[in-house]
C-alpha positions as CSV (number, residue, x, y, z in Angstrom):
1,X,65.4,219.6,131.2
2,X,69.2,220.1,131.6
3,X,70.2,223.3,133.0
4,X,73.3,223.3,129.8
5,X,76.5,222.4,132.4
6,X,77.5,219.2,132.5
7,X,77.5,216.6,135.6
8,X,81.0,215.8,136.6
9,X,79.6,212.3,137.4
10,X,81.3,210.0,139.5
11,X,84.6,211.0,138.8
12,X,86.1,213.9,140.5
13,X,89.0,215.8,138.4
14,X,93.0,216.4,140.8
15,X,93.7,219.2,141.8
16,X,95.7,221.5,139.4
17,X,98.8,221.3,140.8
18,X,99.0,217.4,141.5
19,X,101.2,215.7,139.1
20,X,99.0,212.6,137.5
21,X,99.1,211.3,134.2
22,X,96.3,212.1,131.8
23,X,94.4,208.5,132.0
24,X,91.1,208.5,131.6
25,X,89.5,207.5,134.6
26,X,86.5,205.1,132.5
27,X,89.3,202.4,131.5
28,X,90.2,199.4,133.9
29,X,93.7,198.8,133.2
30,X,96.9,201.3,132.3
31,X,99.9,200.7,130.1
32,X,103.4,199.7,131.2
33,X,104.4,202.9,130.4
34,X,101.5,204.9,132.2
35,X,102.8,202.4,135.7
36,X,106.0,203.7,134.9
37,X,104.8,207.2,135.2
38,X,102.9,206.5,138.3
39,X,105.4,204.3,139.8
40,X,108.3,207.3,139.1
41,X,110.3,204.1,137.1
42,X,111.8,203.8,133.6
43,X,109.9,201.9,131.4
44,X,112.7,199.4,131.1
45,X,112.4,198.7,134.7
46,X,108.5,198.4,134.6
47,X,109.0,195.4,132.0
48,X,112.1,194.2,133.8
49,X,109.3,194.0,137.3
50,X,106.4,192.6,135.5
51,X,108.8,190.1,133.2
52,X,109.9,188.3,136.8
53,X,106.4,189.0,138.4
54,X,106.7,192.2,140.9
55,X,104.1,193.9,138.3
56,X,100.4,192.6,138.3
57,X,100.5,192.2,134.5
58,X,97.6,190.7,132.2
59,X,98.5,189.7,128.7
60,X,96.0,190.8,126.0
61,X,97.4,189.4,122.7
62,X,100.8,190.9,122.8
63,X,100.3,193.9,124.8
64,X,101.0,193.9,128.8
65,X,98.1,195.9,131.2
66,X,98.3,196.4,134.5
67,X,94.5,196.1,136.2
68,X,94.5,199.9,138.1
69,X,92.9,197.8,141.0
70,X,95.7,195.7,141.3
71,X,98.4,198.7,141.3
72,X,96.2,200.5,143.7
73,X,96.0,197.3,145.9
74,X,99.5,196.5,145.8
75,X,100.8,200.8,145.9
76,X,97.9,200.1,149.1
77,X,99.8,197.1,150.9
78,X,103.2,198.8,150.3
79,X,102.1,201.8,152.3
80,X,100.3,199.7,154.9
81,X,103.5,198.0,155.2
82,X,105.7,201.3,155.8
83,X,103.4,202.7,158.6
């Protein structure tokens, strides 16, 4: 039997004082607006980037994603880039 507190599973909660948006950690893909956040850009700007490709953008009907593996990868190769 279960002791009563729940398993925090594979996903580990930030730290209190880091500044992250509140995206649940189960879903695969973030909203222009969410990248914005992240990316410390308007939103106008994120749809400006991914409108003339600098955004890894999938179209679902007639919303825009970005895959969080493919922000991490290119956030990844940026910083590889600047070392």
């Amino acid at each position: 039997m279960s002791s009563g507190a729940a398993s925090a599973g594979p996903f580990v909660d930030p730290a209190p004082d880091e500044a992250v948006p509140q995206i649940s950690d189960r879903r695969a893909t973030v909203t222009l607006t969410e990248a914005a956040h992240i990316l410390g850009i308007s939103r106008s700007t994120a749809y400006e980037l991914a409108r003339i490709g600098e955004l890894p953008v999938l179209r679902l009907g007639r919303r825009l994603v970005i895959p969080k593996r493919a922000l991490d990868r290119m956030l990844d190769s940026v910083t590889q880039d600047n070392r």
